[in-house]
C-alpha positions in Angstrom: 97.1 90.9 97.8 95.3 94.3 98.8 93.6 95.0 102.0 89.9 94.9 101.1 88.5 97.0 103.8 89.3 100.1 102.3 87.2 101.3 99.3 90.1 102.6 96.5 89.8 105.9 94.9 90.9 105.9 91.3 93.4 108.9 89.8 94.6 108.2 86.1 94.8 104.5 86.8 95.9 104.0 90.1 94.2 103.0 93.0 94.3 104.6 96.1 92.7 103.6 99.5 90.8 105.9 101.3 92.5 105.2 104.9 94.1 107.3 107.2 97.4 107.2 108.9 96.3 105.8 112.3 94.0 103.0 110.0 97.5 102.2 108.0 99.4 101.9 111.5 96.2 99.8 113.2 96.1 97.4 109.6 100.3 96.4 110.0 100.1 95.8 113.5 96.8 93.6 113.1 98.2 92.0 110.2 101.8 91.2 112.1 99.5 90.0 115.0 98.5 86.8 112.6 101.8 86.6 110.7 100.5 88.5 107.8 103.1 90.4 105.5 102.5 93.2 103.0 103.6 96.2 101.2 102.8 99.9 101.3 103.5 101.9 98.4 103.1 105.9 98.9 102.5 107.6 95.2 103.6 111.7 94.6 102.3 113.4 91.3 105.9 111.9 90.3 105.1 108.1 90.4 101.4 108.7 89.7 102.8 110.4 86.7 105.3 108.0 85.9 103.0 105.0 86.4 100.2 106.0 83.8 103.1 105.8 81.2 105.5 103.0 82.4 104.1 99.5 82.8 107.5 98.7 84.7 106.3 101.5 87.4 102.9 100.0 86.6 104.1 96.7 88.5 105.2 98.2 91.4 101.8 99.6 92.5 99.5 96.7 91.3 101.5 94.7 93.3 101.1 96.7 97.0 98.9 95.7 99.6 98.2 99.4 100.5 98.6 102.2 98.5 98.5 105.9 100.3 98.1 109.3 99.1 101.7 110.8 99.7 100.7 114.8 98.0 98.0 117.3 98.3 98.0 117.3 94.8 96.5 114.2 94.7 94.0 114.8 98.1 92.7 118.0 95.6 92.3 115.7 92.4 90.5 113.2 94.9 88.2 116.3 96.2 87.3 117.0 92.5 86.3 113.6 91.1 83.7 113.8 94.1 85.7 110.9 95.5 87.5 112.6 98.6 90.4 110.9 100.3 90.6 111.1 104.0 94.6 113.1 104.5 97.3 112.8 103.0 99.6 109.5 104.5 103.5 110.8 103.9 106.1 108.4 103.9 108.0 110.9 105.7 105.4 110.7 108.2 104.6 107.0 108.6 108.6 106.3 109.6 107.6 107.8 113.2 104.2 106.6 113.4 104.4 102.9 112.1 107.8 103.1 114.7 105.7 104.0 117.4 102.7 101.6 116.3 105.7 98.5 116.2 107.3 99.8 119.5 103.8 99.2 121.5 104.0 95.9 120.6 107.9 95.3 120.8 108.6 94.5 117.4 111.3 95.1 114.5 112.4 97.7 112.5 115.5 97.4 109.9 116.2 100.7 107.9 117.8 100.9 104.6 118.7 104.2 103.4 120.1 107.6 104.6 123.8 109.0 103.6 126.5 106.5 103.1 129.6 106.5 106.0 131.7 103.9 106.9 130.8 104.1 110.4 126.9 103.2 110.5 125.8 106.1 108.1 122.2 107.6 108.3 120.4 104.7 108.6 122.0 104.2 112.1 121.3 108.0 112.9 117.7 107.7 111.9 117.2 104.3 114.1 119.0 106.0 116.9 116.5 108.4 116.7 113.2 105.9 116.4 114.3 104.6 119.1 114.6 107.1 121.4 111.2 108.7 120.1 109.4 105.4 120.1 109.6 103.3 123.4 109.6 99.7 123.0 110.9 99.8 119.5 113.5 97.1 118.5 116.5 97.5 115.6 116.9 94.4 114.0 119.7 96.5 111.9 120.4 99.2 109.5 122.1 99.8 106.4 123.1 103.1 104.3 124.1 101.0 101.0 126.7 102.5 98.7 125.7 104.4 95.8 125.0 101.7 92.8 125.5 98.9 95.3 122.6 97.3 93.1 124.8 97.7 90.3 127.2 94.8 91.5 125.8 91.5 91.9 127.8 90.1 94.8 127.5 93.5 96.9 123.5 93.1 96.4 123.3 89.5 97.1 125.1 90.5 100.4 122.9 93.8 101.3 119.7 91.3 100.8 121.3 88.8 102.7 121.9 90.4 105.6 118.3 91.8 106.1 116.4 88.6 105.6 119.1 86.9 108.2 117.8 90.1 111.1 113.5 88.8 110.3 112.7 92.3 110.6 109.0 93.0 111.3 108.8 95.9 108.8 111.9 97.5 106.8 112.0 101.4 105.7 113.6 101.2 102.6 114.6 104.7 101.7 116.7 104.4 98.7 114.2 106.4 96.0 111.8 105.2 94.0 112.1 103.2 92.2 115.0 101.4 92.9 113.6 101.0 96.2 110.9 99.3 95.5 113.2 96.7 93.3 114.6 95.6 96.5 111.7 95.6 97.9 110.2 93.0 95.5 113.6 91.0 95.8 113.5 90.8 99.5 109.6 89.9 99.7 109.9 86.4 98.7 112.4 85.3 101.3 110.4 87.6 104.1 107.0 86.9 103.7 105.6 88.1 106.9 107.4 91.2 107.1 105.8 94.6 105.9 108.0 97.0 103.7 107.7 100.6 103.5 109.7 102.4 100.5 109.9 105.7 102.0 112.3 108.3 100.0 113.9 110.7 101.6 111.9 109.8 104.7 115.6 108.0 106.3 117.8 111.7 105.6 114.6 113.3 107.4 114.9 111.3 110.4 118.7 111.4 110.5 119.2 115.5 110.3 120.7 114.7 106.9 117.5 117.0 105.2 115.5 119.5 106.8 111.6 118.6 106.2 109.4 121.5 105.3 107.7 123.1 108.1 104.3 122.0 108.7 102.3 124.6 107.1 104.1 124.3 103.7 103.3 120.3 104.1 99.4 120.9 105.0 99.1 123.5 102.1 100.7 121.5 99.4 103.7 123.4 99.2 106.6 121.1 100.8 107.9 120.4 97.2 108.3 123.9 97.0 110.8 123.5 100.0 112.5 120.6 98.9 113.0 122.3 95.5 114.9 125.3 97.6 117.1 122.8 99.2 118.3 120.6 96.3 117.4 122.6 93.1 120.0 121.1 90.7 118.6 117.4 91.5 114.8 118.1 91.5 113.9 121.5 89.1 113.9 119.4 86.0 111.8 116.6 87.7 109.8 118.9 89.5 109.3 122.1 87.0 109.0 120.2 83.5 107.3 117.2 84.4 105.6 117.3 87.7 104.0 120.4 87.4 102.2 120.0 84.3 101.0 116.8 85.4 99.4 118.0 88.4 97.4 120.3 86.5 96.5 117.8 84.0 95.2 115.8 87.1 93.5 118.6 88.6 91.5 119.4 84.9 90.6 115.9 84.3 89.6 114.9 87.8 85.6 116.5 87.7 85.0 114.2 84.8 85.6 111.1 86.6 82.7 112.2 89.2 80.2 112.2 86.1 81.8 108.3 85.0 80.8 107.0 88.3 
């Protein structure tokens, strides 16, 4: 199902919708207000990248109720192909305001995600911290999985178990994409008026476990410049040698989808 009030914007394949934050917040509480579920999916240059090669990745976006612009990469590509998107619609961002949204109407929240502990582990940070920002807003639990907990089927079965037993209104999933969104689709079935929000690193951000670019480096583009500072081991190759490229690719092709139209 997508939400067909939204015109989509097209970049190499995928689909965006031309809504804004607050319209993403105002269409999940409307949709939980007649016991509608969904999915939001929120592409980078990575999964935009990885999507226009990997029909597995493929899946995972045709199959989202809302799909949001999360890079200025892909706001600029959008700008060029004469086809402008309205902002940029983070994941990191949407974990505060679809919180706040949920809390004015007193619903659910269960976050997956954050650093591993035996007592709690980000996941319990980051709710402690939604609630206390966001008035009204319920926990209906939190988890910081194990690394490879997917990897054993009995520890999975349980992690799934759990969350559809709480009947969450929405769940962050911030486990990475896209393994995240793999639980996602497993836990969809057995929730079907819940919404789900894979969301990254958006759980460590909220927790204090990652420091989030400051706002000018996120408004200019530049907040994967940041996060390459911070862990440049785990993200040059990704970013450098793949990313990069990419984006410019994007950039070059994107005035000759304005003449297609």
């Amino acid at each position: 199902m997508t939400i067909e009030a939204f015109d989509r914007v097209h970049l190499d394949g995928t689909g965006i919708d031309r809504i804004t934050e607050d319209e993403v917040v105002a269409v999940v509480r409307d949709a939980l207000a007649h016991g509608r579920g969904g999915r939001i999916v929120t592409p980078n240059i990575d999964i935009l990248r990885r999507a226009a090669a990997d029909p597995a990745v493929r899946r995972h976006l045709d199959d989202a109720d809302l799909i949001v612009a999360d890079g200025m990469p892909l706001i600029w590509a959008s700008r060029l192909g004469g086809a402008p998107l309205p902002e940029r619609v983070a994941g990191s961002s949407l974990i505060w305001s679809l919180s706040e949204g949920l809390g004015r109407d007193s619903r659910s929240v269960f976050v997956v995600g954050g650093t591993p502990a035996p007592a709690g582990g980000g996941a319990a940070r980051a709710a402690a911290r939604l609630t206390a920002a966001c008035p009204g807003l319920r926990i209906a639990g939190t988890i910081s999985p194990d690394y490879g907990f997917e990897l054993d089927e009995s520890t999975y079965a349980d992690f799934c178990a759990k969350v559809i037993a709480a009947e969450p209104d929405l769940v962050f999933v911030g486990l990475g994409f896209p393994k995240q969104e793999d639980v996602i689709e497993r836990l969809r079935g057995d929730l079907p008026r819940t919404w789900f929000v894979g969301c990254g690193a958006a759980v460590n951000f909220v927790a204090g476990d990652l420091g989030r670019a400051p706002l000018w480096m996120q408004r200019s583009g530049l907040e994967w410049v940041h996060r390459l500072g911070v862990e440049p081991r785990r993200l040059a190759g990704r970013y450098l040698r793949r990313d990069a490229p990419y984006a410019l690719r994007l950039l070059a092709w994107a005035p000759r989808w304005a003449g297609r139209r």
